[in-house]
C-alpha positions as CSV (number, residue, x, y, z in Angstrom):
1,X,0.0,0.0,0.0
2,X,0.9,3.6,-1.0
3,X,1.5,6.0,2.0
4,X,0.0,9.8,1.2
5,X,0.4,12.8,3.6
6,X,-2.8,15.3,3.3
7,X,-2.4,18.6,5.3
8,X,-4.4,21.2,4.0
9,X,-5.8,24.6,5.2
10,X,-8.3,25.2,2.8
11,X,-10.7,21.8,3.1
12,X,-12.5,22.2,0.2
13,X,-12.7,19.0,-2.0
14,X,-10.3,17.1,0.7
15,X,-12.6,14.5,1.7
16,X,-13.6,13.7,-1.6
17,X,-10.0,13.6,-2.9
18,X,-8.8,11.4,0.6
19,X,-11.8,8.7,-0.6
20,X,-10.6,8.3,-4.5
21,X,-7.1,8.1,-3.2
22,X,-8.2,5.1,-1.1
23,X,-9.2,3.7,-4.1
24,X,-6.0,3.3,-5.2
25,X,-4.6,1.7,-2.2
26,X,-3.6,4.8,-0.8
27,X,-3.0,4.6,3.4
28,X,-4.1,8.1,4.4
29,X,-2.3,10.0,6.9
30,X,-3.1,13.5,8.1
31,X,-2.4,16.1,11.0
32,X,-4.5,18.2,13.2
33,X,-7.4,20.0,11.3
34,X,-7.2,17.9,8.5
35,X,-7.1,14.9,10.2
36,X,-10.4,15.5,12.5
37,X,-12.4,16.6,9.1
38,X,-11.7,13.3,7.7
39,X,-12.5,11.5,10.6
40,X,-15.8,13.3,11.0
41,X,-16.2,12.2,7.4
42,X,-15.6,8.9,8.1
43,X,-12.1,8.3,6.1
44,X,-9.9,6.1,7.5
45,X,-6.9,8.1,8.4
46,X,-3.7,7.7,10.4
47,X,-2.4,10.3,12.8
48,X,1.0,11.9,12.0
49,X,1.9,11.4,15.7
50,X,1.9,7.6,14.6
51,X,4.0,8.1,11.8
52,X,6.8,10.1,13.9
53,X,6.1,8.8,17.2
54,X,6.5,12.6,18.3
55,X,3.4,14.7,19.8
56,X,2.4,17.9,17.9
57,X,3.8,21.2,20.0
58,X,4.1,24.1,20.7
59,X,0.4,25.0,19.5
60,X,0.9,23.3,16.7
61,X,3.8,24.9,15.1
62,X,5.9,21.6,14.8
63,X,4.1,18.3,13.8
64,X,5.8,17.2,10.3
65,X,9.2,18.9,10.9
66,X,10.6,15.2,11.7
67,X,12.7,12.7,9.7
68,X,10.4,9.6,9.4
69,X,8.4,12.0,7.5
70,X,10.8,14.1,5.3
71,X,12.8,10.7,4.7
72,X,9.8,9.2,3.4
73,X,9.0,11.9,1.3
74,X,13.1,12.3,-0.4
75,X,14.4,8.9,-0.3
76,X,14.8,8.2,-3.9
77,X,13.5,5.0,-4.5
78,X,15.9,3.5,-7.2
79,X,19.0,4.3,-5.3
80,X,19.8,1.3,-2.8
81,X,21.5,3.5,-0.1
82,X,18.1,5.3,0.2
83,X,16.1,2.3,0.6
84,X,18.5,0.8,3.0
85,X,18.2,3.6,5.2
86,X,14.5,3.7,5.2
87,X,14.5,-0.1,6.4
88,X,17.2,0.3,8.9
89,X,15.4,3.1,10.4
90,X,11.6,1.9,9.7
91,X,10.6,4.8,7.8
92,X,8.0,4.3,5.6
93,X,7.9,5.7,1.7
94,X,5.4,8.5,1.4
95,X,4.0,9.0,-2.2
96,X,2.2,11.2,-2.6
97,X,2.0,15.1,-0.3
98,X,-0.9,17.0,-0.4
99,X,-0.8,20.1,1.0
100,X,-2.2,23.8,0.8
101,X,-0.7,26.6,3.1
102,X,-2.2,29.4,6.0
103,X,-3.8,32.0,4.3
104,X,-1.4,34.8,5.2
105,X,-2.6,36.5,1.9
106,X,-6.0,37.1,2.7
107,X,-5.5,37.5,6.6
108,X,-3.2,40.5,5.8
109,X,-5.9,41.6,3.3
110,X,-8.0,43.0,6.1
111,X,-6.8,46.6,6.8
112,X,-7.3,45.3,10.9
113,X,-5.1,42.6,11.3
114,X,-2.2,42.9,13.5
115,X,1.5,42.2,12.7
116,X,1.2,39.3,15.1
117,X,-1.7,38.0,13.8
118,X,-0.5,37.8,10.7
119,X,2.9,36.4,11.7
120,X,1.3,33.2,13.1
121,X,0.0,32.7,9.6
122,X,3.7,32.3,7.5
123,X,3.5,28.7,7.1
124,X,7.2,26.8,7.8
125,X,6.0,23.0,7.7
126,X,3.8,23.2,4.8
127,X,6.1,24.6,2.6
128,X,9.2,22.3,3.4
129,X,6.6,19.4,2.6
130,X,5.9,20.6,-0.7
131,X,9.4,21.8,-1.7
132,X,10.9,18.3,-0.6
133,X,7.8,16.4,-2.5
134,X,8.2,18.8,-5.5
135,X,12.2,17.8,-5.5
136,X,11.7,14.4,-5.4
137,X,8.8,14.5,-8.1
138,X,10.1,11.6,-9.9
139,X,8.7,9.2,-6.7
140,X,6.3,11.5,-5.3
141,X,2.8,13.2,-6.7
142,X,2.5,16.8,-5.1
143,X,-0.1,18.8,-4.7
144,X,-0.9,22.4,-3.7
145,X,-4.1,23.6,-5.4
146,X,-7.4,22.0,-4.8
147,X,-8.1,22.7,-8.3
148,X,-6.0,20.3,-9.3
149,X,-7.7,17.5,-7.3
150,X,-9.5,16.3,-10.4
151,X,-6.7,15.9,-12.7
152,X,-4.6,14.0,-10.3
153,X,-7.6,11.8,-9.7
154,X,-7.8,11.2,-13.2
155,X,-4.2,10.8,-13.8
156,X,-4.3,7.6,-11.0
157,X,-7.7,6.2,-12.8
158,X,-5.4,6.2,-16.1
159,X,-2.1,5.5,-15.1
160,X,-0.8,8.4,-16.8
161,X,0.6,10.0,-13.8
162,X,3.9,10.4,-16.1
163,X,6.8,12.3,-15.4
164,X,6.0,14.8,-17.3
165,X,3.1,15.3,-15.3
166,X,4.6,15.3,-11.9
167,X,7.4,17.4,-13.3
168,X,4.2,19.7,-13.9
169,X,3.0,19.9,-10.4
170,X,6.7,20.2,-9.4
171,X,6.9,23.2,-11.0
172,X,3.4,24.7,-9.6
173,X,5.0,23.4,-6.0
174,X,7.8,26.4,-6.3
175,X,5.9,29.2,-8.3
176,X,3.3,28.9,-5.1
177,X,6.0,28.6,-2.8
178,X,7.7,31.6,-4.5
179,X,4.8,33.8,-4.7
180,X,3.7,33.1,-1.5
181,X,7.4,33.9,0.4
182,X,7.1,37.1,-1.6
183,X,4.0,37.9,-0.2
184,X,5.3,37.6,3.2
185,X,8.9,39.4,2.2
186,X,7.2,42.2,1.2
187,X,4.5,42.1,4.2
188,X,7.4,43.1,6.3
189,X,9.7,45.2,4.7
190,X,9.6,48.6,6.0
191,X,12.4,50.0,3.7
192,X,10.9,51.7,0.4
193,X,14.4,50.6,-1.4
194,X,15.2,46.8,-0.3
195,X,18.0,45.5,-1.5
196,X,16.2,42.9,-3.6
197,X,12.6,43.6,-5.1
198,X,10.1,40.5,-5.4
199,X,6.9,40.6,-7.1
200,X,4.8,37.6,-7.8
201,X,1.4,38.4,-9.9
202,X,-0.7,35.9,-11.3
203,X,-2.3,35.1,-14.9
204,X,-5.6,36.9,-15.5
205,X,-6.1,36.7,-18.7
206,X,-4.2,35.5,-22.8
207,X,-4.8,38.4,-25.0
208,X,-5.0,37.3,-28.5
209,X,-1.5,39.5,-29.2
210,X,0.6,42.4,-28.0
211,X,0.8,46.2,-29.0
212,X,0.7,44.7,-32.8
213,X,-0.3,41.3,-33.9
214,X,2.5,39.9,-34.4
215,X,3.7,40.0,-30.6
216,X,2.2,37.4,-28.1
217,X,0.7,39.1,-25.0
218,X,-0.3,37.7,-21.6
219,X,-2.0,39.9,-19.3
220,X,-1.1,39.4,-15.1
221,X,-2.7,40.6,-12.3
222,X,-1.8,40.8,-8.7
223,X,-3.0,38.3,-6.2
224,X,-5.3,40.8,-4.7
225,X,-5.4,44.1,-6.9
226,X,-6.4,47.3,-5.9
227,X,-10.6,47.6,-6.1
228,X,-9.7,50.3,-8.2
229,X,-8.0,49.1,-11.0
230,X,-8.1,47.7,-14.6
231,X,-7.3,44.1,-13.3
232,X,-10.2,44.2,-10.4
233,X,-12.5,45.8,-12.9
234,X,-15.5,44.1,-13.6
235,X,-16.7,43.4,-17.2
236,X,-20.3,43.6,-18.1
237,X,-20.4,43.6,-22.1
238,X,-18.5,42.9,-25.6
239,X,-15.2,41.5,-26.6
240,X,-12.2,40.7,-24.0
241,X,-10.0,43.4,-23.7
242,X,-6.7,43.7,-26.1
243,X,-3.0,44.3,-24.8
244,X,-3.6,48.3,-25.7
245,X,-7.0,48.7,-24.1
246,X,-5.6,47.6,-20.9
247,X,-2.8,50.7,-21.2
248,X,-5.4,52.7,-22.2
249,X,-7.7,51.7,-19.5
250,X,-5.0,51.5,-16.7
251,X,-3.8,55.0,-17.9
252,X,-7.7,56.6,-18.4
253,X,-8.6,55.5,-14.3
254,X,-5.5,57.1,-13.4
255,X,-6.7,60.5,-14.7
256,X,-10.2,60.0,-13.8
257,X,-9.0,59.8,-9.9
258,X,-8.1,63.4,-10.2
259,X,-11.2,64.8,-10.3
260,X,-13.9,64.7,-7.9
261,X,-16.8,66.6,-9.6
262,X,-19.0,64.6,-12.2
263,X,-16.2,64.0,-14.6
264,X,-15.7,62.4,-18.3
265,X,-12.2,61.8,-19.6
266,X,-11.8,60.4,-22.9
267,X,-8.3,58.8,-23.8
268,X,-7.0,57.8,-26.8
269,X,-3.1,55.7,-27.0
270,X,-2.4,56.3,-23.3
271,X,-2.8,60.2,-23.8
272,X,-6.4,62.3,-23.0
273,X,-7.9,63.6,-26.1
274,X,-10.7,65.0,-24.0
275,X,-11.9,66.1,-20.7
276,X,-14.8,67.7,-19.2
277,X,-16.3,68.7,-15.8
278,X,-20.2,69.8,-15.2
279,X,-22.8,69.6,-12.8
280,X,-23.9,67.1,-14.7
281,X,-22.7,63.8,-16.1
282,X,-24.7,64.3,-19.2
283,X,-22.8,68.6,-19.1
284,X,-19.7,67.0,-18.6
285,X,-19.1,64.0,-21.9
286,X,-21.0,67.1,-24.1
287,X,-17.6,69.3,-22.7
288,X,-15.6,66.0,-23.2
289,X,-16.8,65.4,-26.7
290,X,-16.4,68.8,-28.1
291,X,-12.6,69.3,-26.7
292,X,-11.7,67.2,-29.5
293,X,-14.8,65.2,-31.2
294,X,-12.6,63.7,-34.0
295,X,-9.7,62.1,-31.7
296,X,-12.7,60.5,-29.4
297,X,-13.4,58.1,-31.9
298,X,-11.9,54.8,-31.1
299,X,-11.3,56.2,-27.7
300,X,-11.8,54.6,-23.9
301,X,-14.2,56.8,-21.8
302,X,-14.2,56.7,-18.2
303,X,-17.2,58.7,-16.3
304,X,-16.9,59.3,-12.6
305,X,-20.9,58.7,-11.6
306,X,-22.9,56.1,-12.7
307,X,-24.2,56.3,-16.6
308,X,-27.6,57.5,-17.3
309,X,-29.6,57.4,-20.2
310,X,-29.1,61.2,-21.3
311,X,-25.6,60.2,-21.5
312,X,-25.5,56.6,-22.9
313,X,-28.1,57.7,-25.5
314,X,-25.3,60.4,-26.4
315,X,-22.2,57.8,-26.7
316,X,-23.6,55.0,-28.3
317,X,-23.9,57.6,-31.3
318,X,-20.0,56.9,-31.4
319,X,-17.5,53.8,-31.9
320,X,-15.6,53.7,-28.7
321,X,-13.5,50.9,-27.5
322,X,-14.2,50.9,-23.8
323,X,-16.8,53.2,-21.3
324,X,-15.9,52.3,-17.6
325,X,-18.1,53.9,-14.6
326,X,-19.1,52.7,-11.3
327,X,-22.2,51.6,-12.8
328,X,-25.0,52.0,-15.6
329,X,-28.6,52.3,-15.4
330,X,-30.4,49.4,-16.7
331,X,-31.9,52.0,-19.4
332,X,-28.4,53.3,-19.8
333,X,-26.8,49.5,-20.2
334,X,-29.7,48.8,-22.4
335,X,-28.8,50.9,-24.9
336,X,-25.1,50.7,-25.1
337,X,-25.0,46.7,-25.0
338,X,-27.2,47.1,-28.2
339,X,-23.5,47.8,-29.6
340,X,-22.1,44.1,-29.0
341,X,-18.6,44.5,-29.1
342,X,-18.6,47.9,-26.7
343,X,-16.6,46.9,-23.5
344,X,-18.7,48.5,-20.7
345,X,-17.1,47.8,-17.6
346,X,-17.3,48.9,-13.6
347,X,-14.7,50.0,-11.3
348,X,-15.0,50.7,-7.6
349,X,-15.0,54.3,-7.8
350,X,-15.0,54.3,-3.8
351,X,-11.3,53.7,-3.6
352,X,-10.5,56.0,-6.0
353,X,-8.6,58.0,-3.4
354,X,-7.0,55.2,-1.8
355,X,-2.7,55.2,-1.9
356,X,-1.4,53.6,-5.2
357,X,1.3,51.2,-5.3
358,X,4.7,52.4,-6.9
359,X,4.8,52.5,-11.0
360,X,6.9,49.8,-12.2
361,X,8.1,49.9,-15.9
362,X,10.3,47.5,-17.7
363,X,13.7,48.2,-19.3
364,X,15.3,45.8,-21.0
365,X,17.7,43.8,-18.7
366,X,15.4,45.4,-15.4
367,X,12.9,47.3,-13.9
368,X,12.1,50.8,-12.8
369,X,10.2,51.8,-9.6
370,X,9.2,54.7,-8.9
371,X,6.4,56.7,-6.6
372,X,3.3,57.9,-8.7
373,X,3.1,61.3,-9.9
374,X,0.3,62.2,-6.8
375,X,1.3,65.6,-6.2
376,X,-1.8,68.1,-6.2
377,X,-0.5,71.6,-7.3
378,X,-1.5,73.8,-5.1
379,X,-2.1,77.1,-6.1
380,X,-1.1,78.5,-3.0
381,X,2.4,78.0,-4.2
382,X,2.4,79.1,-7.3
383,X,4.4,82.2,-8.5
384,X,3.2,84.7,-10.8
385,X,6.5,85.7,-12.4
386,X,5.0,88.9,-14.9
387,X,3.5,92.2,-14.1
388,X,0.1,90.6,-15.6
389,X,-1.6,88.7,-13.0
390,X,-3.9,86.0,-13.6
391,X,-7.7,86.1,-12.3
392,X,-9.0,83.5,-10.0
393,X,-11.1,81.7,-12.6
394,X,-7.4,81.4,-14.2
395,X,-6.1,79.7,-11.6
396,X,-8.9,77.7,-11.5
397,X,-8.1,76.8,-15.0
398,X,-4.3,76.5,-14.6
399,X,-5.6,73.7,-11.9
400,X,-7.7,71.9,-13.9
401,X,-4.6,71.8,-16.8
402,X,-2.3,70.6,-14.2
403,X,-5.0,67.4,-13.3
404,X,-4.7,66.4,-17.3
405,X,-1.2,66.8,-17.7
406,X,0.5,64.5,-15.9
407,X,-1.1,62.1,-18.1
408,X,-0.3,63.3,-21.4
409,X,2.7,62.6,-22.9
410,X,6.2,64.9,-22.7
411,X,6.6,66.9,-24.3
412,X,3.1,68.0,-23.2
413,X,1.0,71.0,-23.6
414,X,-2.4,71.3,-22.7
415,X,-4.8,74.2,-23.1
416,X,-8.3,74.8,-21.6
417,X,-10.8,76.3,-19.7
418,X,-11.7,75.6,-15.4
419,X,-13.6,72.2,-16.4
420,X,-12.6,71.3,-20.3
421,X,-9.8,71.2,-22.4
422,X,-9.6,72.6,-25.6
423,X,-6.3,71.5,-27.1
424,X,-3.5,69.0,-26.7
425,X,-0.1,68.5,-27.7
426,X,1.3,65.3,-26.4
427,X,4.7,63.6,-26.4
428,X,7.1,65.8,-29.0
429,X,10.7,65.9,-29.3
430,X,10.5,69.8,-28.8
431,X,8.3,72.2,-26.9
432,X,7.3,74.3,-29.5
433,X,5.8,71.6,-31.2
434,X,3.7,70.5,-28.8
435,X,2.4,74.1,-28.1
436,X,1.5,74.5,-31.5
437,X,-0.7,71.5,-31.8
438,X,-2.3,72.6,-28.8
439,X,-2.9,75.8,-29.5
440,X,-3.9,74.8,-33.3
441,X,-6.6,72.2,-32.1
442,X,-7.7,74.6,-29.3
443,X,-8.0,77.9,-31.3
444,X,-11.6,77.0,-33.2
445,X,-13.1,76.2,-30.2
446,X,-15.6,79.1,-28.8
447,X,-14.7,79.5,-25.1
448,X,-10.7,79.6,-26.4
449,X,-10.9,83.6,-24.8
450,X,-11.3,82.0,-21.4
451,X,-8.3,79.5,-22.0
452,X,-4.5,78.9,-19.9
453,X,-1.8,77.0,-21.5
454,X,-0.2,74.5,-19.2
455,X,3.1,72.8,-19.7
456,X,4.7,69.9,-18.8
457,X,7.8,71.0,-18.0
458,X,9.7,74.8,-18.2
459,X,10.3,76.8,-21.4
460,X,13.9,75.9,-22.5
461,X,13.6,79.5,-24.6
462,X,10.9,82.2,-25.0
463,X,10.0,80.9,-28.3
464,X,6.7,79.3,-26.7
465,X,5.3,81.8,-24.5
466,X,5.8,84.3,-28.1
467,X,3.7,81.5,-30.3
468,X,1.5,80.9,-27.1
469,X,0.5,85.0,-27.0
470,X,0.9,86.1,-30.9
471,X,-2.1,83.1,-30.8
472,X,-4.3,84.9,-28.3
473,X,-3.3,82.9,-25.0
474,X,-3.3,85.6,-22.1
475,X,-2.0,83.2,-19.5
476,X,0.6,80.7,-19.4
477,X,1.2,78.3,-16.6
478,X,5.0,76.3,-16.6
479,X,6.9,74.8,-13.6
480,X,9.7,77.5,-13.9
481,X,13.4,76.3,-13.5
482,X,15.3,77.0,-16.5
483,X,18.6,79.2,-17.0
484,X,16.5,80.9,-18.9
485,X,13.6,81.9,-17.3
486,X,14.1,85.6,-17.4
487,X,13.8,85.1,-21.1
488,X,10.3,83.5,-20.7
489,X,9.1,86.7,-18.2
490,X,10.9,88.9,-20.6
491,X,8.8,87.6,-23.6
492,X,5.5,87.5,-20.9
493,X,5.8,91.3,-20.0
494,X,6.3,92.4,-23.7
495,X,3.6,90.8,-24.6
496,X,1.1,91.5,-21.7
497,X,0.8,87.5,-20.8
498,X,0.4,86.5,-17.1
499,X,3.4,83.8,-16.6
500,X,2.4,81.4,-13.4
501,X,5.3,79.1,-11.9
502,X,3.9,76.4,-10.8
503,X,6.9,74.8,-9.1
504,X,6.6,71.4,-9.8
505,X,7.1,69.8,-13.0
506,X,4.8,66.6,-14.5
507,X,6.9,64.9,-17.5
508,X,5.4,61.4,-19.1
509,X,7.5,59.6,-20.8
């Protein structure tokens, strides 16, 4: 008879499993928990104590950490030395481990558990089992996921428990164990630069191909994403998501979280074509539509409130790739699902506001980490650098322009009103390009009188803040910080434009 060590902290499917493996001449043994729900379940099951002649102790913490159990489980059983040191010391083989570890994932997901609380839950037996079984996969089956009950049952009905199969598990045996020392690593970290960085995310999803089609693409997720975010988002309607509508997406919520009045951003190739604030949901996408009503087609639209009729009636006039929101109305959903490859999608809106992990990026050979771009200019601090002074519906406007352009693009320009934009220049190689295209998109719209230019970044010369007035902008809004500054108020003053400092400057590269 085959010897098989269950020990598992999730139960489900464990008593079912325990019976088929009796089937096939398995002798059951178990510990603590695991043990007393077979029992109840009336599976014949042997005690670990039996197997080590040792009690459990110390509340548990040590029960399998003992020879007659890790021999069984590494002996190799085609090397003689092995399987004479099993029979001089009476060890039997064990075949097959089946184990699942403490949940210190999700009991450090609630926001009340205590660091000792969640120490007691960092598993030291479990994974050693695994890891030894998963070594010595040639002799032993391992398992870690209950999802995998079923194929290892039907691997023993069919005798194709293989190497190649076991080698399979193996492999699942140390990606668990990985991920789930990571999760623990960075648990308690308190450094915000370790020495070493681990990140384990899972798959969430195959994505037919990459940025172009002939690039695979494989979309992961954290183990437990943020509620607000692309990969905890919630998909009601149409066609799975491609490798760009998830940059798109992931890049539109991060915008959208800027603004707290009812809000419509429309994105287009991870850089806002349009945005619009109201009093209204309906005010705002008519604000967000006519900042740029060509670029919006194709385009992912995020609304901060949940979509209503008025509005849905208004976008389903359009091809759009993506409309996220908190929710739709059934009237609302009804009419844009009539469009059946339309992604509509919900986010938790509710932790829009909650701190964001670090940005990571991927270089070729590494990985960048950095703190998001949070900052929320102030205008308090800002420094009107000219003799003209802007007026406080300006400022107003210089803070709305500040919101958008951390998401657009360097070099970026952005011009617009207190609650829409009017014209954007994203990501050229000079500054003066961008401000043109801004100002050039922006220039035909009606409200342009009311409109601030916001940059990115500082004027490197006073050739922008020249293009920017000689085109009818009267205020200008830039971080400040070049050697040549005095050439930018210079320009400002001779040309009766109010120059704002901001102090703190928002590149996107």
């Amino acid at each position: 008879m085959r010897r098989a060590l269950l020990s598992v902290s999730d139960k489900t499917g464990i008593v079912e499993f325990a019976r088929t493996l009796i089937t096939h001449h398995f002798e059951i043994v178990s510990t603590g928990g695991t043990q007393a729900a077979l029992k109840a379940a009336s599976v014949a099951v042997t005690p670990i104590e039996d197997v080590t002649h040792f009690p459990e102790v110390l509340d548990g913490r040590v029960k399998t950490l003992n020879p007659r159990v890790f021999g069984g489980i590494l002996a190799q059983r085609e090397n003689p030395r092995h399987v004479n040191t099993l029979a001089e010391h009476a060890i039997t083989p064990i075949d097959l481990v089946c184990v699942n570890l403490y949940p210190f994932a999700q009991t450090i997901s609630d926001p009340n558990v205590t660091l000792a609380d969640a120490v007691e839950q960092i598993d030291i037996g479990g994974p050693s089992l695994i890891r030894a079984a998963a070594k010595n996969y040639r002799d032993v089956l391992v398992i870690c996921d209950p999802a995998d009950y079923d194929q290892v049952s039907h691997a023993l009905d069919t005798a194709s428990d293989d190497q190649r199969f076991r080698k399979h598990l193996a492999a699942k045996v140390f990606h668990h164990t990985a991920h789930y020392d990571a999760v623990i690593a960075n648990y308690l970290t308190d450094e915000a630069k370790p020495e070493t960085l681990t990140l384990t995310y899972k798959r969430q999803q195959a994505l037919r191909y990459g940025e172009n089609p002939q690039q695979t693409a494989t979309f992961y997720a954290d183990y437990h994403p943020a509620p607000f975010s692309i990969a905890a988002a919630k998909q009601l309607h149409g066609k799975p998501l491609s490798f760009n509508n998830i940059k798109d997406a992931d890049a539109a919520l991060g915008l959208i979280r800027e603004f707290s009045e009812p809000t419509v951003v429309a994105l287009k190739h991870m850089n806002p074509c349009g945005i619009g604030s109201a009093d209204t949901l309906e005010a705002a996408w008519d604000k967000c539509y006519a900042a740029d009503s060509m670029s919006i087609f194709g385009g992912i639209i995020v609304l901060n409130r949940p979509v209503d009729l008025a509005t849905a009636t208004k976008m389903h006039q359009l091809f759009l790739e993506i409309i996220i929101a908190p929710a739709f109305a059934d009237d609302a959903y009804d009419v844009l699902a009539k469009k059946k490859n339309l992604r509509l999608m919900t986010v938790d809106f509710t932790t829009a506001q909650a701190p964001e992990a670090d940005e990571l990026i991927s270089v070729r050979g590494g990985l960048l980490r950095q703190e998001r771009d949070n900052v929320r200019d102030d205008p308090a601090n800002f420094q009107t650098v000219s003799t003209a002074q802007p007026t406080t519906a300006q400022l107003d406007a210089i803070t709305f322009g500040l919101k958008a352009i951390k998401f657009v693009k360097s070099n970026a320009i952005v011009v617009n009103t207190p609650d829409q934009t009017l014209g954007i220049g994203p990501g050229q190689m000079n500054r003066i390009d961008a401000v043109k295209i801004a100002v050039t998109k922006a220039s035909d719209k009606p409200n342009f009188d009311q409109a601030v230019l916001v940059s990115d970044a500082f004027f490197p010369m006073d050739d922008c803040v020249a293009y920017a007035a000689e085109h009818g902008i009267k205020v200008i809004a830039e971080p400040g910080g070049s050697i040549r500054d005095k050439d930018s108020i210079a320009m400002a003053n001779k040309l009766g434009v109010a120059l704002v400092f901001t102090g703190n400057r928002h590149f996107r590269h």
